[in-house]
Every structure is written in structure tokens, then in C-alpha cells.
C-alpha positions in Angstrom: 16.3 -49.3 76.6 12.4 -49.4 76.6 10.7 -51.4 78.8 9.3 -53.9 76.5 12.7 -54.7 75.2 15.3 -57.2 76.5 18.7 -57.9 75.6 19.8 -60.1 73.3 21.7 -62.6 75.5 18.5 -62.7 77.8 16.4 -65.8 77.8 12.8 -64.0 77.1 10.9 -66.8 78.7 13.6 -66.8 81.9 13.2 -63.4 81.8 8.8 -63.1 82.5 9.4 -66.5 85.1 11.4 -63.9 87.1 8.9 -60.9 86.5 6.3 -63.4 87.9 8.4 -64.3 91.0 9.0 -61.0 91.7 5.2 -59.8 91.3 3.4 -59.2 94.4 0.5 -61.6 95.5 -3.3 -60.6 94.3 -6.3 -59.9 96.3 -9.2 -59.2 94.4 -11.6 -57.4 96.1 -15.6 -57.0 95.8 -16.6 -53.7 97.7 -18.7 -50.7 97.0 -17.3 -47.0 95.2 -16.6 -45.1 98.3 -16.0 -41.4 97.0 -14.8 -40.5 100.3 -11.7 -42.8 100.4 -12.2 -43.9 104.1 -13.7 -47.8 103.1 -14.9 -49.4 100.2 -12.3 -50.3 97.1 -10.4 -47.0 97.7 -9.5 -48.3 101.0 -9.3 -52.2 100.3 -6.9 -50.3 97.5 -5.0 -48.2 99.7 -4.4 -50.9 102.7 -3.6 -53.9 100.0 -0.8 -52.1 98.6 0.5 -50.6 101.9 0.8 -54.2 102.9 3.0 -54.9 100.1 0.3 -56.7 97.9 -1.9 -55.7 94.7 -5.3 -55.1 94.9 -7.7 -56.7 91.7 -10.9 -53.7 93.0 -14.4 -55.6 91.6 -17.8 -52.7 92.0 -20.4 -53.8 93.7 -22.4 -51.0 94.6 -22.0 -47.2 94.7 -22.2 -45.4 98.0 -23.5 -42.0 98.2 -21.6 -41.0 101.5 -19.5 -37.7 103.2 -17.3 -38.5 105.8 -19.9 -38.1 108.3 -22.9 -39.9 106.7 -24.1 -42.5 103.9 -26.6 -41.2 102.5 -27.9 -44.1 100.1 -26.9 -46.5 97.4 -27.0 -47.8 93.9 -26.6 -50.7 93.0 -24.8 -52.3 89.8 -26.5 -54.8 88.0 -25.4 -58.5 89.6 -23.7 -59.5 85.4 -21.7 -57.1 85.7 -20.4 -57.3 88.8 -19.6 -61.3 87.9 -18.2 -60.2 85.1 -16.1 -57.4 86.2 -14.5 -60.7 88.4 -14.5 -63.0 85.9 -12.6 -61.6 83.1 -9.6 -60.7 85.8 -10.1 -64.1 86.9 -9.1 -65.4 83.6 -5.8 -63.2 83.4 -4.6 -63.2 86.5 -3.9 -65.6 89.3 -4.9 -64.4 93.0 -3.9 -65.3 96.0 -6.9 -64.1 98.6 -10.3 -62.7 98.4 -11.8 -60.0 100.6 -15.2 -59.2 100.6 -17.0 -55.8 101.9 -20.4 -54.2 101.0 -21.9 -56.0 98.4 -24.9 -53.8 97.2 -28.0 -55.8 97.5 -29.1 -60.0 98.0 -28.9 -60.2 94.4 -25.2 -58.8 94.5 -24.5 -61.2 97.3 -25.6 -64.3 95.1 -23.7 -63.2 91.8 -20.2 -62.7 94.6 -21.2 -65.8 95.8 -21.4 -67.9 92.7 -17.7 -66.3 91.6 -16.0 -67.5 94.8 -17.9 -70.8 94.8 -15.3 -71.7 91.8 -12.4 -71.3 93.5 -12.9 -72.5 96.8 -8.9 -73.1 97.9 -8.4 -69.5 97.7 -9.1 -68.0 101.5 -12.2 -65.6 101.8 -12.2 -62.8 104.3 -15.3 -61.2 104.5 -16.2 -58.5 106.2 -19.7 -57.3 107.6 -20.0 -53.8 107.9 -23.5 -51.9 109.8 -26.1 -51.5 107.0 -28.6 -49.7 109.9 -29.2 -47.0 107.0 -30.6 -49.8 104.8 -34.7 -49.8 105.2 -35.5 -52.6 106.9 -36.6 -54.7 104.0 -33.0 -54.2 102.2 -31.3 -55.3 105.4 -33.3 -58.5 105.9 -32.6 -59.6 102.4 -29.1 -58.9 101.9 -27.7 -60.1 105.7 -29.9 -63.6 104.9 -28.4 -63.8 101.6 -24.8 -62.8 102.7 -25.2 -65.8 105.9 -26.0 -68.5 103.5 -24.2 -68.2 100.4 -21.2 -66.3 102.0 -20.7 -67.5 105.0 -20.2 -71.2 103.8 -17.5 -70.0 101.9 -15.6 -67.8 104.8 -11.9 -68.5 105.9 -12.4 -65.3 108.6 -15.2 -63.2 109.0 -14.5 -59.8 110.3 -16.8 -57.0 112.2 -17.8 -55.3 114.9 -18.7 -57.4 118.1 -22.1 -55.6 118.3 -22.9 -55.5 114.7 -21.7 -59.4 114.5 -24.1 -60.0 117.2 -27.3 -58.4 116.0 -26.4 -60.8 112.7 -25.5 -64.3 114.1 -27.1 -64.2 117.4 -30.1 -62.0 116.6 -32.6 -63.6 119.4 -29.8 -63.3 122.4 -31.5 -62.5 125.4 -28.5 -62.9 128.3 -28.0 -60.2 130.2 -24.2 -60.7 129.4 -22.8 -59.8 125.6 -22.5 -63.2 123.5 -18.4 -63.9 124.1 -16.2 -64.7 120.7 -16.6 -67.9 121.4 -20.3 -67.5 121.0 -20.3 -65.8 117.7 -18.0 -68.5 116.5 -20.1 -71.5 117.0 -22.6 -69.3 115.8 -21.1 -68.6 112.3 -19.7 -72.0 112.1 -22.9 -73.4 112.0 -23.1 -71.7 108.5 -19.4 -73.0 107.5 -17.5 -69.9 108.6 -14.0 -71.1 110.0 -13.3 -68.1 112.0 -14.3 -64.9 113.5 -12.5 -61.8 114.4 -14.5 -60.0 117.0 -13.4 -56.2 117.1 -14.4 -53.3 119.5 -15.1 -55.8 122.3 -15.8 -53.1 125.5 -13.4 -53.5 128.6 -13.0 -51.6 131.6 -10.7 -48.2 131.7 -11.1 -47.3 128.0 -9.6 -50.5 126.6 -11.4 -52.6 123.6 -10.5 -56.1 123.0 -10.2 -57.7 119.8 -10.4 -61.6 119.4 -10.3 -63.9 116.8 -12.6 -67.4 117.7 -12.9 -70.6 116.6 -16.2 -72.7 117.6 -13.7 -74.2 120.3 -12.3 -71.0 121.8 -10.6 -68.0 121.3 -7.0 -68.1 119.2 -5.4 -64.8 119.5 -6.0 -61.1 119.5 -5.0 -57.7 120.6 -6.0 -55.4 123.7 -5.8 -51.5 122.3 -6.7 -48.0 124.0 -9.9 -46.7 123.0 -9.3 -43.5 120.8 -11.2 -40.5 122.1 -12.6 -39.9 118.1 -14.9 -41.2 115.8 -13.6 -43.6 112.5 -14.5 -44.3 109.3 -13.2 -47.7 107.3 -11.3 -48.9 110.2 -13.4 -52.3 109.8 -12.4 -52.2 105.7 -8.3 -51.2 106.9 -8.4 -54.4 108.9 -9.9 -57.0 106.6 -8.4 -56.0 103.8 -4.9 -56.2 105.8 -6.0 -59.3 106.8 -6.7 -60.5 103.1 -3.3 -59.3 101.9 -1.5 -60.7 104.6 -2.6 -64.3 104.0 -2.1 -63.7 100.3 1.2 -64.6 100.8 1.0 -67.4 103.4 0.8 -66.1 106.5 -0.6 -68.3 109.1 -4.0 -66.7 110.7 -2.6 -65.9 113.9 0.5 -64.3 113.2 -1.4 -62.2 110.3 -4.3 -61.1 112.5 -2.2 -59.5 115.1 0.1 -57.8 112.5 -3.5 -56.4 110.9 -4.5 -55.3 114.5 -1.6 -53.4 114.6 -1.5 -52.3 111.2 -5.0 -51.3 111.9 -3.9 -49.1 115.2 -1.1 -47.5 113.9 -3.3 -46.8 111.0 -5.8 -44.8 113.4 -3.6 -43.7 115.7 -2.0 -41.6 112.8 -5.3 -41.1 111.0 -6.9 -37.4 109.6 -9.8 -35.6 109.0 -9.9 -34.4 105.7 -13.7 -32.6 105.8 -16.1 -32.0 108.4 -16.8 -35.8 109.6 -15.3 -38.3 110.7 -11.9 -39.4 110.8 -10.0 -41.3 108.0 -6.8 -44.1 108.7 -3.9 -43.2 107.2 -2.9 -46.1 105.7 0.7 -45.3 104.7 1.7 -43.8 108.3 4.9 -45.6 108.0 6.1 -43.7 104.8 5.6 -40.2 106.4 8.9 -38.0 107.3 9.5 -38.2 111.0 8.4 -34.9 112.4 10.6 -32.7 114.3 9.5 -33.9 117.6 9.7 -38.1 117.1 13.6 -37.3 115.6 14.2 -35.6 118.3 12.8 -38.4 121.0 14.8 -40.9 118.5 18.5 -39.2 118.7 17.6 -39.1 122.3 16.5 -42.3 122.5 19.8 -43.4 120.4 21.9 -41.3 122.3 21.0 -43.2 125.5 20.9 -46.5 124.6 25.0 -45.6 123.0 26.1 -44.2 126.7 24.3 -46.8 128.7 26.3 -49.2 125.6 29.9 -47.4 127.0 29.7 -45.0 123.6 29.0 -41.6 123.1 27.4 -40.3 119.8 26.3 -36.6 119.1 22.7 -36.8 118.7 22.6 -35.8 115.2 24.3 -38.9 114.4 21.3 -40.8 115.7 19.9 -43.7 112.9 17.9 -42.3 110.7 14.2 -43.9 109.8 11.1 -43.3 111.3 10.2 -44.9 114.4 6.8 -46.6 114.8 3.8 -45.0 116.2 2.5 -44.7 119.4 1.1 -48.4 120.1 -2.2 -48.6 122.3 
């Protein structure tokens, strides 16, 4: 029977309700062309959908990068970015925003006046580094993206040093601003929370906390990997995104992105000469011949201690989660 066909004892209109219940939550996403697949829409794409969720990719900006490098930018003209979000808009019903690198000030204030119209749907935006801006660039899009994004953020997301050099550029302690800090500091533009990431700790451990202006709220403690990443900061907010698409309550989804985010890297490759890439379907992967191994042994153990002995090829199948930090 072809797909566009339904039998004739089928209600048609019964028939697209339950299509429509079935269909997985939207996240539209406004991010940059990254032709290297680490960040940008390729990875909000990538991560949205390993979540279980579908990702609505808007262009903001086209990034000239390798996996080592960016190497500059163009921008798209700020029309057509509204309009790339607008006519989706009109079809389709989402469920969460997540915003990444949004080109220039001028791209910032045509993604701000599209979110502006829907302001129940939650916003998480992340800040990358823009260091390889020229300094003119970077002063006009991080004061554009503090006061017409910001105002409209459910959880912004970034690194705790790059966050700092943005919210709390005239610090002078001799201590790093706590979460805390950065919290009050965005909520005085509206922002209702922060997730901190890469916070240093002793013996090779980095924190990761989210903050409200009255105090921390959850996070994760992880092992710091010995290598170098690319998109880790688009994996998580776009994880993040997806996971409040479809309710999740801001705690319980930013520790299942932290660990999404870890697994992600802990099972991550390099696929050229730079840096390395999250995998962000490291849960779909074959087990290799080592982890079924450790599981029929693992099985096998937890059957005698359990009175029962099983032949360890009879161990349950599936693939077992990665190493956790």
C-alpha cells in the first residue's frame, strides 16, 4: 500500500491525530554551516535526533573552519535568516529553541526579533569563544547577543572562562567568579539560568554547574579527558534543547545532557588532523569484542553470586554504557 494511502475503514482525520502524537517534539535551531560536522547545525542536527527529537536547522552564518582551526566567516544577510525561521514557523509547531553562533550583531537582532514572538517556548542559548573575531566584530555581536538574547534565555550555556570574560568582564578577584556569580550576573539581563561547564578542580576533575541568581541547582563532576574537543559546548546545548522539548524539568535534563555530553566525548574520534569530534550516536555502535566480553563476565557473575550458572555466551545481549568520568 503506498504511504499516502489509508484504508478504507480508517478515519483519515483519526488517522494524522495519531501521526501527530506519535511525531517527535521540534527544536528549531539558529547556528552557523559547520563543514566539519563537530558544532554548528550539523551537530545541533546530529545530537537533536540522537536524543530522540527533530531538529528545524535555521543558517546563520557560514564558518570557514578544519577541525583544528576557524579560519573566518560569512555572514547571511539578517532577511533571510528570519525568514528561513519564519516560514517553518508557520508549518510547524516547536517545542524548544537553541541558539549557537549567530554570524554578526545584525544576525543577533533579526534571531532576536523571531524568538521575541514566541516567548513560552524555552530558549537555550549557547555562547561559544569568538577570540578569532577582530576585536570590533566581537564587541558588537557579544553586546548585541547580551541585550536582545539574554532577556529572552531559559538557560544559557558556556564555558566558565569564556562566560566570564562576557558577563563579568571588569572582575578583578584573585578567585574565578563562582556560578553563582555569573548567574546574578546574566540575570540582571533576564537570563533564568546558567550552566557553567569546564569549571577547574583539583586532580584532573572539571565541574559543571548549573546557577540560579540564588545558588547553584545541580551539576556533574567529570574526569578531565587528556585531548582536545571540538563542539562539545554545541553537543550539550543542543541536548539540553531537545531534552526540555518534551517536558523535562531543568534539573533532571541538565544532568542527562552532562552525561550525554561525556559519553559523547568519551567515545569521540578524529576524523582529520585536528581536533577531536563527539560521537554523538555512541550508544548505537556494536559492542566490541572486549566490552562483550567484560559484559558475559559481568553477567556471568552477578548469575553465580544469584545461586545460577549461565555459560557466558548466554550473557544479555545490548551494549553496555560507556566508561562514565
Amino acid at each position: 500500500m503506498n504511504k499516502t494511502e489509508l484504508p478504507s475503514s480508517t478515519d483519515p482525520t483519526a488517522a494524522l491525530d495519531e501521526q501527530e502524537a506519535q511525531a517527535p517534539a521540534c527544536v528549531l535551531s539558529f547556528n552557523a554551516s559547520d563543514a566539519s560536522g563537530a558544532g554548528g547545525l550539523a551537530g545541533d542536527i546530529a545530537t537533536i535526533a540522537a536524543m530522540g527529537a527533530h531538529c528545524l536547522p535555521v543558517v546563520s552564518a557560514i564558518v570557514l573552519r578544519d577541525t583544528a582551526e576557524v579560519f573566518e566567516h560569512h555572514t547571511l544577510d539578517p532577511d533571510t535568516i528570519a525568514e528561513q525561521a519564519r516560514l517553518i514557523l508557520e508549518d510547524v509547531q516547536i517545542s524548544a529553541w537553541k541558539v549557537g553562533f549567530l554570524g554578526s550583531a545584525e544576525g543577533v537582532s533579526a534571531v532576536a526579533e523571531v524568538l521575541s514572538d514566541y516567548p513560552d517556548v524555552p530558549l537555550v542559548a549557547y555562547l561559544p569563544n569568538v577570540a578569532w573575531l577582530d576585536e570590533e566584530q566581537q564587541a558588537s555581536y557579544l553586546d548585541a547577543f547580551r541585550e536582545l538574547v539574554l532577556p529572552q534565555t531559559h538557560v544559557l550555556v558556556g564555558n566558565h572562562k569564556t562566560l566570564s570574560d562576557f558577563l563579568l568582564p571588569d572582575w578583578d578577584a584573585d578567585r574565578p567568579a563562582s556560578p553563582r556569580e555569573l548567574a546574578v550576573a546574566a540575570g540582571q539581563h533576564g537570563t533564568a539560568h546558567v550552566l557553567v561547564t569546564g569549571i577547574a578542580l583539583p586532580n584532573q576533575f572539571v565541574d559543571n554547574v548549573l546557577a540560579t541568581p540564588a545558588g547553584p541547582v545541580t551539576g556533574e563532576k567529570f574526569e578531565r579527558f587528556e585531548v582536545n574537543f571540538v563542539g562539545a559546548g554545541d553537543t550539550l546545548s543542543a541536548g539540553l534543547a531537545a531534552l526540555l522539548s518534551v517536558g523535562a524539568e531543568i534539573h533532571s535534563a541538565v544532568g542527562e545532557a552532562l552525561s550525554f555530553l561525556d559519553q559523547a566525548l568519551d567515545g569521540g574520534f578524529r576524523p582529520g588532523m585536528g581536533n577531536v569530534i563527539p560521537d554523538r550516536f555512541f550508544w548505537a555502535l556494536p559492542p566490541s569484542e572486549e566490552e562483550e566480553a567484560e559484559m558475559a563476565a559481568e553477567a556471568a557473575a552477578a548469575a553465580q553470586a544469584g545461586g545460577v550458572t549461565v555459560k557466558l555466551d548466554e550473557a544479555a545481549p545490548g551494549r553496555p554504557p560507556r566508561r562514565m568520568h
